[in-house]
KOLDOMI-142801 format. One record per residue (C-alpha): x, y, z. Coordinates in Angstrom, 1 decimal. Example, Ala and Ser with C-alpha at 12.3 -4.5 7.8 and 13.67 -1.06 7.14 Angstrom:
! residues 2
      u      v      w
   12.3   -4.5    7.8
   13.7   -1.1    7.1
END
This chain:
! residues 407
      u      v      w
  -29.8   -8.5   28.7
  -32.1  -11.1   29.1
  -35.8  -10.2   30.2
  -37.5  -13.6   30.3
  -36.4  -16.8   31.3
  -38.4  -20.2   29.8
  -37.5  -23.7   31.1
  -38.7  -26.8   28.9
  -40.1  -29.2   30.9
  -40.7  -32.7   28.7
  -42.4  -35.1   30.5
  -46.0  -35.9   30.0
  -47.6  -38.7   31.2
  -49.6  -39.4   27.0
  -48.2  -37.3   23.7
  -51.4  -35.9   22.5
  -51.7  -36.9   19.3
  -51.8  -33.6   17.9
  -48.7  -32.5   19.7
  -45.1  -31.9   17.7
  -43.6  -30.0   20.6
  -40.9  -32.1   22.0
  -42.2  -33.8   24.6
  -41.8  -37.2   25.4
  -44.5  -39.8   27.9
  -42.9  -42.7   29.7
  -39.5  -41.4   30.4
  -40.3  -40.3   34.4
  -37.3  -42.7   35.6
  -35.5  -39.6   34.0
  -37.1  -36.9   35.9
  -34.5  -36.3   38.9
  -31.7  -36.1   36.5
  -33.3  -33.8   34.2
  -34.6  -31.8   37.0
  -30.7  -31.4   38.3
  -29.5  -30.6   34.5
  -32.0  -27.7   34.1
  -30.9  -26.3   37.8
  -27.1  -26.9   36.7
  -27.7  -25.3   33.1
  -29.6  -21.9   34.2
  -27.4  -21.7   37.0
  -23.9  -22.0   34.3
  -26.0  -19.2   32.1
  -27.1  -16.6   34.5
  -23.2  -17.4   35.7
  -21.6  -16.0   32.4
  -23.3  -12.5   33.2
  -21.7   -9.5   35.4
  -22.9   -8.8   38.9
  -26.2   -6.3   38.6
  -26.4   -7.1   34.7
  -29.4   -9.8   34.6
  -32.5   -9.2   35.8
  -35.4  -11.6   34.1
  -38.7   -9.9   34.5
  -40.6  -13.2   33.4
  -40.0  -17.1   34.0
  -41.7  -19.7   32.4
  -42.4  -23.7   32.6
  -43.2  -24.7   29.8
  -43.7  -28.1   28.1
  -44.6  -31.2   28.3
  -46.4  -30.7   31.4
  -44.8  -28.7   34.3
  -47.6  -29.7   36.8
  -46.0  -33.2   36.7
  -42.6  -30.9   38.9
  -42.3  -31.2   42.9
  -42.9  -27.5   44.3
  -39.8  -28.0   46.2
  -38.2  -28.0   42.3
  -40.0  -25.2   40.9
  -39.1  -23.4   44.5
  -35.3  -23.8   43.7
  -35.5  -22.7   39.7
  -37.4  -20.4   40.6
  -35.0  -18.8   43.4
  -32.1  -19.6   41.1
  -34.1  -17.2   38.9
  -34.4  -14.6   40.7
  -37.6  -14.7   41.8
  -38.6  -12.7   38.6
  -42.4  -10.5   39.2
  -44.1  -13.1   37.2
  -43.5  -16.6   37.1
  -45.9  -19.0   35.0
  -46.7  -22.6   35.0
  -48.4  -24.8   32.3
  -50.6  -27.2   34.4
  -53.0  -30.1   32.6
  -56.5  -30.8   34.8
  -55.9  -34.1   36.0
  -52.5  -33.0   37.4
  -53.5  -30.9   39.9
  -55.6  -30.5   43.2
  -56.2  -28.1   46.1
  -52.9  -29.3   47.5
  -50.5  -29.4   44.7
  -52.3  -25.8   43.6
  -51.4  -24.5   47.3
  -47.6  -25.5   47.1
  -47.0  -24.1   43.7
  -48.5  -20.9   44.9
  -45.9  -20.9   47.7
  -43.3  -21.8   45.5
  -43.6  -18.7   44.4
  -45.9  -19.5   41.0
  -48.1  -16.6   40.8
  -49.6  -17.3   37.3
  -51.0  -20.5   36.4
  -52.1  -21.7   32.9
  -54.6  -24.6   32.5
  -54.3  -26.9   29.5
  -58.3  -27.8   29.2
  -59.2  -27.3   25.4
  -62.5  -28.2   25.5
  -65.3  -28.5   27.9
  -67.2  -31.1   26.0
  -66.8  -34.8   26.9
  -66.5  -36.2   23.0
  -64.3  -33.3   21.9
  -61.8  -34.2   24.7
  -62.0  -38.0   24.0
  -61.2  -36.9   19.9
  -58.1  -34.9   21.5
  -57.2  -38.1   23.0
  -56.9  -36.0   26.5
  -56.6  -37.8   29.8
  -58.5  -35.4   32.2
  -62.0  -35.3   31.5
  -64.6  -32.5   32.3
  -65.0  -32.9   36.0
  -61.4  -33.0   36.4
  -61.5  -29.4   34.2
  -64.1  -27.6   36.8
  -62.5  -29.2   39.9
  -59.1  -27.9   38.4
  -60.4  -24.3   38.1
  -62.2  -24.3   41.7
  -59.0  -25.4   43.0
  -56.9  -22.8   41.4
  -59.0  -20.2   42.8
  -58.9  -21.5   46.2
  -55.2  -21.9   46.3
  -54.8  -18.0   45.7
  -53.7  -17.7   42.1
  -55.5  -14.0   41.2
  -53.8  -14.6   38.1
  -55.6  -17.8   35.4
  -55.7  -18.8   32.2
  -57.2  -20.8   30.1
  -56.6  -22.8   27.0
  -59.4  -23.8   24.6
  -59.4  -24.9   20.8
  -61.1  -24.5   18.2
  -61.4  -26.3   14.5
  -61.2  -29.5   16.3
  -63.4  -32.8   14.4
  -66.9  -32.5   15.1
  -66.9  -29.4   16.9
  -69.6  -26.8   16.0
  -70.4  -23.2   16.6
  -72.6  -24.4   18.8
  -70.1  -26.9   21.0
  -67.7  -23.5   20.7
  -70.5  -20.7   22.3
  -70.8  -23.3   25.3
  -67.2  -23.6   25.4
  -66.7  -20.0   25.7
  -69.6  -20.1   28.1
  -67.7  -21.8   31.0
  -64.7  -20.1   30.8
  -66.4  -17.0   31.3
  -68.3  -18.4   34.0
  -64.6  -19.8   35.8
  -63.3  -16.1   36.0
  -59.9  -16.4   34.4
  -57.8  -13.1   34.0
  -56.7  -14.2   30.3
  -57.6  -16.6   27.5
  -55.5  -18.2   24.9
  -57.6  -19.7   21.8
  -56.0  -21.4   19.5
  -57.2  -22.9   16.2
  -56.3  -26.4   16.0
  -53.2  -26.7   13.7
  -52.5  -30.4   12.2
  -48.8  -30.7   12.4
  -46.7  -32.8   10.1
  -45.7  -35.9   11.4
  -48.0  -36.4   14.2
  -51.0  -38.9   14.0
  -53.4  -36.3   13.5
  -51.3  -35.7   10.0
  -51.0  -39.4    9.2
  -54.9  -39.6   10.1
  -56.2  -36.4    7.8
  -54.6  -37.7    5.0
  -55.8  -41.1    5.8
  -59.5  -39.2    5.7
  -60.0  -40.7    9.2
  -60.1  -36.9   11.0
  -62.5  -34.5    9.2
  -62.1  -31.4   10.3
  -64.5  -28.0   10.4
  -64.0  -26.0    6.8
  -62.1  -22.7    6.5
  -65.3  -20.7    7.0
  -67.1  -22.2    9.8
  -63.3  -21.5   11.7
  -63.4  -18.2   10.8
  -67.0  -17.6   12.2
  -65.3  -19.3   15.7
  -62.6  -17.3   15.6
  -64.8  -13.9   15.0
  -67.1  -15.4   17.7
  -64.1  -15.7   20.1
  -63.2  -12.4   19.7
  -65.9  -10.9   20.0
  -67.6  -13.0   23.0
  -64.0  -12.0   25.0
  -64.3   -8.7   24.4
  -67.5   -8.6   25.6
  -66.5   -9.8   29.0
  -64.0   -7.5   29.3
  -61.1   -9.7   27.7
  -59.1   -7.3   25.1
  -57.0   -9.2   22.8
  -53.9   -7.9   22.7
  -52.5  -10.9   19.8
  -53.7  -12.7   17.5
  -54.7  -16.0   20.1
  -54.5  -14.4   23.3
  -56.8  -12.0   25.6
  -56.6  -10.4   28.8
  -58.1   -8.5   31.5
  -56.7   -5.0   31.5
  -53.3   -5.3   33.2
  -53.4   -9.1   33.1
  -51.2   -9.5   29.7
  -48.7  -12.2   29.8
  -45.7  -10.5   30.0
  -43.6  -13.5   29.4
  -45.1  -13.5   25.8
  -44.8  -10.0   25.1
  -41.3  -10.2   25.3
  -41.1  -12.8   22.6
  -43.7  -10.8   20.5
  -41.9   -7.6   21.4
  -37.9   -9.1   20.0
  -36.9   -9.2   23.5
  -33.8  -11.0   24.4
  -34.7  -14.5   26.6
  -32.5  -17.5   27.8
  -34.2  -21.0   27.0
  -33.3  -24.1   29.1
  -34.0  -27.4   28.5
  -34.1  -30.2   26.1
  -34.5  -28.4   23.1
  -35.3  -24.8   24.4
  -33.9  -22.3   22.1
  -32.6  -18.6   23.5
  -32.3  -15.0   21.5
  -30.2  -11.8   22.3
  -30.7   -9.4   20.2
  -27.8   -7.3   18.3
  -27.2   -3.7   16.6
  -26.3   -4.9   13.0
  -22.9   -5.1   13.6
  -22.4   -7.3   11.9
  -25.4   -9.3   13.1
  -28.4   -8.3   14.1
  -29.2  -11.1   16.6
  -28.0  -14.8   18.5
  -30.7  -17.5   18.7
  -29.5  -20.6   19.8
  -31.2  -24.1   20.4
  -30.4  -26.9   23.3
  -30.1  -30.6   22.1
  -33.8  -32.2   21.7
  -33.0  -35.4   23.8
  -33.8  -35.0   27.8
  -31.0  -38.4   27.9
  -28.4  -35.9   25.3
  -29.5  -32.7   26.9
  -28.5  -34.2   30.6
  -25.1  -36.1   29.7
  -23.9  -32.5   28.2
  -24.9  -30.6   31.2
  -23.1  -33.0   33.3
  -19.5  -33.1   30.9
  -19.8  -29.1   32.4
  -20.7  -28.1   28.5
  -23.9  -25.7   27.7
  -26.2  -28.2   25.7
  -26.7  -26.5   22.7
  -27.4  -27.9   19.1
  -26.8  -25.2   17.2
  -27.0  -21.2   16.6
  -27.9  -18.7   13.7
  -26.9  -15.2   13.4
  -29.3  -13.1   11.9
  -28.8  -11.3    9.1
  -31.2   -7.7    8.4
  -33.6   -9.4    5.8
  -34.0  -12.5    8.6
  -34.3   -9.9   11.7
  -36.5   -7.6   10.0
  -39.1   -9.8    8.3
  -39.4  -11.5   12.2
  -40.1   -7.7   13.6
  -42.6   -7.7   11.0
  -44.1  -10.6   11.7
  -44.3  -10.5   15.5
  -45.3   -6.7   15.5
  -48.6   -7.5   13.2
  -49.4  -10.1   15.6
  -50.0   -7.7   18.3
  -53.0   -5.2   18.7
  -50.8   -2.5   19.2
  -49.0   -3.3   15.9
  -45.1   -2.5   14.6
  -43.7    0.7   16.5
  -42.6    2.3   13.4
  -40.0    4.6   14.9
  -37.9    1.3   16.7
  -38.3   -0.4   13.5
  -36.8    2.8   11.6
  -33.9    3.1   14.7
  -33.1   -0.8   14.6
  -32.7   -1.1   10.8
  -32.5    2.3    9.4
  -35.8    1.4    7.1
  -38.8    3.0    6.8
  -41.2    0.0    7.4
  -44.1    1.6    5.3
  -41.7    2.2    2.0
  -40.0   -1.0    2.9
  -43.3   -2.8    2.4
  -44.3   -0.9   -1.0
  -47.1   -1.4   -3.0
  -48.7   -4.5   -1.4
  -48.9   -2.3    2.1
  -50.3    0.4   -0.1
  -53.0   -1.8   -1.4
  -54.1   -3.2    2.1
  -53.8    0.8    3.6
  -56.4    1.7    0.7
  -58.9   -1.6    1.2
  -58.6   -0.6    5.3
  -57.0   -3.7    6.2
  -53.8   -2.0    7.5
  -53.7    0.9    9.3
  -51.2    3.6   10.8
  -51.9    4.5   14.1
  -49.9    7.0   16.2
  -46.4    5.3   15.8
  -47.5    2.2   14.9
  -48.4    0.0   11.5
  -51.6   -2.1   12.9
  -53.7   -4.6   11.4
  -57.6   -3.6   11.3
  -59.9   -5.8   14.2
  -62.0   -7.3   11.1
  -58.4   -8.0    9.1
  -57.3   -9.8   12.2
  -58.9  -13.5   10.4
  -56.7  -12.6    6.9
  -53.6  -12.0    8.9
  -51.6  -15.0    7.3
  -52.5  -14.2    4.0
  -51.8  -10.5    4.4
  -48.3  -11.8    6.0
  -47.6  -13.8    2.7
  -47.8  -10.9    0.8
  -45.8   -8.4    2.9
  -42.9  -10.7    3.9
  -41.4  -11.1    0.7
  -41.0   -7.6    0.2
  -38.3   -7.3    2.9
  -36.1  -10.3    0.7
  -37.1   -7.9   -2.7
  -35.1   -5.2   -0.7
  -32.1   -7.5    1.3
  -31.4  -10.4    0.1
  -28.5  -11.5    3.0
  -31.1  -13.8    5.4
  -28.7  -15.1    7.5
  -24.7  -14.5    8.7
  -24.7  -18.6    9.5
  -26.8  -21.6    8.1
  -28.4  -23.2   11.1
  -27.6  -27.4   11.3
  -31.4  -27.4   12.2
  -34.4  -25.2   12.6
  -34.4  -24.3   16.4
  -37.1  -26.3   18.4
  -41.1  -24.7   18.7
  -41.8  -20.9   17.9
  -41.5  -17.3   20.1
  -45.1  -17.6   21.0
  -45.2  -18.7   24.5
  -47.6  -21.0   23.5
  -49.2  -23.0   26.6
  -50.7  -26.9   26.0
END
């Protein structure tokens, strides 16, 4: 059964240059008839389920840029819904005032997420970002004075000319703008956006491997000074303040994706697969003329095979402070995951870099910054062992990553 609910929202107003999520600016002619698609699709989905059998915990707007939505929208997907305990919404400063913030919050948004990456003028001109600083703070004061007890905030790090120095003042004020959670994310040049086409160019230097490590040890350690526990690799909370919408990604919880190119997952026993993920058509023009033939407006779907399904438990689970529950790992696949991961788990066990805690397999606080390489080395042991990756080819890779990730 579905626990989480995310709804793509594509529209921005610029595509950051840095940005390969599938978003799309100047298209807002096509917001009413998207708007009606999504309504139509997650009311066709939640349709196909018995009376009493869905109940989504979570619901997400996601994007592109959600703040761009009419209340009176996010009021109806949001009652179509359910009116799930948490319902999020990506916001960009610049978007938003007082009186936007205050319809949202009785629209029955009770978490809001603000895209603002950088408190420093030149860093957010490099970003190419419309909003600029003033816009950031008046953003934040406005949150908190429509109500929402519940704020995040988005910074980045590694981004061109950006120091430890521009970083501490970064971290700085958004202590000082009292969120309840943090999401830090290192700056990650994707292929085919500018940003690629300008690195290789040599037109976009970028900080060196070490001086983001020292951020992201800084980050760490600065949040959890101020009472911000990370509980994954980017993202840090006060106690009780967790976004529960990502830990059911993180956790291989089952979630229904709407949208142009929003991808879903229910997860199976084994028999014979071991999980559905399926991904929505990319185009908001495609997405809307499916919905509107009366067809669901996927693309495609995979069936997971063991190897596939375990190395993503893997993966996910060590990007979590509280680590891979060995004991559901062991129920779900009928593998040990410590003498599934052999000799290269051994080797990190004995340098401290992996641990066994209780019931679960964690990754040590000052191993956190190696975690991709330690990754590279574990993964392929699960292939070594099963070798069947997947029941069906995909046509294409489903669109963006379980992460939750907020812009």
């Amino acid at each position: 059964m579905p626990t989480g609910i995310y709804l793509h929202i594509p529209f921005c107003r610029i595509k950051c240059p840095y940005c390969d999520f599938n978003t799309y600016a100047g298209i807002d002619d096509q917001r009413p008839r998207y708007v009606a698609a999504l309504k139509e699709e997650l009311r066709h989905r939640l349709g196909t389920f018995q009376p009493g059998e869905f109940a989504a915990g979570s619901l997400y707007f996601g994007g592109g840029t959600p703040s761009l939505l009419d209340p009176e929208d996010v009021a109806e997907l949001g009652e179509i819904a359910g009116s799930p305990a948490e319902v999020t919404l990506e916001a960009n400063p610049g978007t938003v005032d007082l009186p936007k913030l205050q319809a949202l919050r009785a629209a029955g948004v009770n978490r809001l997420t603000l895209g603002c990456q950088t408190f420093h003028p030149e860093l957010l001109a490099g970003l190419r970002r419309l909003h600029d600083v003033k816009q950031t703070h008046e953003a934040i004061e406005a949150a908190h004075a429509a109500g929402f007890t519940e704020l995040n905030i988005d910074l980045m790090y590694g981004l061109s000319g950006q120091t430890l120095a521009h970083w501490d003042a970064d971290l700085d004020q958004a202590a000082a703008a009292r969120p309840t959670h943090l999401s830090l994310y290192n700056l990650t040049i994707e292929e085919g956006t500018p940003f690629a086409r300008w690195r290789a160019a040599g037109e976009l230097p970028l900080p060196g491997e070490e001086l983001q490590g020292a951020m992201y040890e800084r980050a760490v350690e600065r949040a959890e000074t101020g009472g911000w526990g990370r509980y994954e690799v980017s993202n840090f909370a006060l106690p009780g303040s967790e976004c529960r919408h990502n830990q059911v990604y993180w956790s291989g919880e089952a979630y229904l994706g709407c949208g142009a190119g929003a991808h879903g997952f229910a997860p199976a026993d084994g028999s014979p697969s071991h999980g559905r993920r399926w991904w929505n058509h990319r185009v908001p023009r495609r997405y809307c003329q499916e919905v509107e033939a009366g067809r669901l407006p996927e693309d495609g779907h995979e069936e997971l095979g063991r190897t596939q399904a375990m190395t993503e438990a893997l993966l996910l689970g060590l990007r979590t402070r509280e680590g891979l529950d060995l004991a559901r790992f062991q129920r779900r696949f009928g593998a040990s995951p410590i003498e599934l991961l052999g000799a290269p788990l051994k080797d990190f066990r004995a340098r401290e870099l992996i641990r066994v805690r209780g019931t679960h397999l964690i990754v040590a606080e000052h191993a956190v910054i190696l975690l991709d390489s330690l990754l590279a080395r574990l993964a392929p042991q699960v292939d070594r062992v099963d070798r069947s990756d997947s029941l069906n080819s995909p046509s294409q890779a489903p669109y963006g990553t379980p992460t939750g990730q907020s812009r």
